[in-house]
ZATI-788406 format. One record per atom (N, C-alpha, C): z, x, y; residue in one letter. Coordinates in steps of 0.1 Angstrom, whole numbers, plus 5000, padded with zeros to 4 digits. Atoms other than C-alpha are relative to their C-alpha. Example, Ala and Ser with C-alpha at 12.3 -4.5 7.8 and 13.67 -1.06 7.14 Angstrom:
2
500050094988A507851234955A500050095012A500049914989S507151374989S500849925011S
***
This chain:
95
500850014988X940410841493X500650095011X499049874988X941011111524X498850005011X500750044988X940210991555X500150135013X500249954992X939311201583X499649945016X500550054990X939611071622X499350135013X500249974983X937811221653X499749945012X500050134985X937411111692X499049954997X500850124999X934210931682X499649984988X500550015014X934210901640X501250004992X499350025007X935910831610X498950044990X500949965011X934811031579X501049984987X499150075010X936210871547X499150064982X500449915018X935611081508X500549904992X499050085012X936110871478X499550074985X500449945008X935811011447X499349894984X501150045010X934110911412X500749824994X499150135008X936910621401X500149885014X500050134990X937310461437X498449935004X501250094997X933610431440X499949874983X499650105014X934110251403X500449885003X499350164997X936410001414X499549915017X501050094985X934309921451X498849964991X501050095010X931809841420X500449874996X499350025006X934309701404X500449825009X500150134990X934509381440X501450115004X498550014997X938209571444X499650065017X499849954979X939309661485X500650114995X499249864997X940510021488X500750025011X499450064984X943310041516X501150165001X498949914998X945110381525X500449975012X499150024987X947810371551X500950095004X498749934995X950610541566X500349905010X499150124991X953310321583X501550105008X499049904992X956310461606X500349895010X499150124994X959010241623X498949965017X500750114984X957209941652X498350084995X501650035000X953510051639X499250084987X500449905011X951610241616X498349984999X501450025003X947810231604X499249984986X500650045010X945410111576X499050004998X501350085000X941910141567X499650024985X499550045015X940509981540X498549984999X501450035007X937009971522X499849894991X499850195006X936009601515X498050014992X501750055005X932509551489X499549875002X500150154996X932909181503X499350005010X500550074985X931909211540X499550135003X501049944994X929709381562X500650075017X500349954986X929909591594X501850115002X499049914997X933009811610X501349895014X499250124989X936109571627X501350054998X498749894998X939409711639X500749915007X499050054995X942509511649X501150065001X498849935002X945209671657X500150094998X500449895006X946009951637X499749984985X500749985015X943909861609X498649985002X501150035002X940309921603X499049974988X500850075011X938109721579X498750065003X501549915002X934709901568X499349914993X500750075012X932409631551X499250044992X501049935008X930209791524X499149944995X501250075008X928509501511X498650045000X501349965002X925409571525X499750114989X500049855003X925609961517X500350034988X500049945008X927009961489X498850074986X501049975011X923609971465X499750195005X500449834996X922810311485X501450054995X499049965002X926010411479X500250024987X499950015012X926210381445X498850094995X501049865005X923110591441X500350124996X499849835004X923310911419X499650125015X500749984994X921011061447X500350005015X499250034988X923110981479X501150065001X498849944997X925711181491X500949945007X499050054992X926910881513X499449905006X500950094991X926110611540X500949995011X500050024988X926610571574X500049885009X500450174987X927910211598X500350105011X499949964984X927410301632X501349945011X498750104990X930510061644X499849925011X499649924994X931710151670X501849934993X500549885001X933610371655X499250014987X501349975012X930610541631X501250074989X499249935008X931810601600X499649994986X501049895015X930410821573X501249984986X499550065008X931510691540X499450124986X500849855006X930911021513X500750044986X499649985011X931311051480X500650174997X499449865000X933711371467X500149984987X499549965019X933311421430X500150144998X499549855005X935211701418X499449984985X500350035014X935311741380X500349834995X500050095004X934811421360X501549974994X498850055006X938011201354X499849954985X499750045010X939111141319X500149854994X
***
């Protein structure tokens, strides 16, 4: 997964295996941590909408994911606040 922040978005690539395992029910969670705080966001196929505590942001896909999963879709889109474009990146096919 390779997240990307700007001042009003979050744009988040996953490639052919992590959309597999958000098929799959699993939560996807990258982070970086660093002494008194750090940050986390994490793509849930359980829940719905865009919700941020702290430094961690939960992205719910349930809805989304059927579009998502589409050959035919290059992505999907929660508006939040913050909006955050969710985008499939297949390189060559994993083994």
């Amino acid at each position: 997964m390779k997240v990307r922040f700007t001042r009003r978005d979050v744009r988040v690539r996953i490639d052919d295996l992590e959309l597999a395992a958000l098929e799959r029910g699993e939560v996807l969670t990258l982070g970086t941590l660093w002494e008194g705080g750090g940050w986390t966001l994490s793509l849930d196929p359980a829940s719905d909408g865009v919700r941020g505590v702290g430094g961690h942001l939960n992205v719910g896909l349930q809805g989304l994911l059927p579009d998502l999963t589409e050959p035919a879709r290059e992505g999907v889109t929660l508006q939040g606040p913050p909006r955050v474009d969710v985008e499939k990146d297949f390189g060559p096919p994993h083994a």
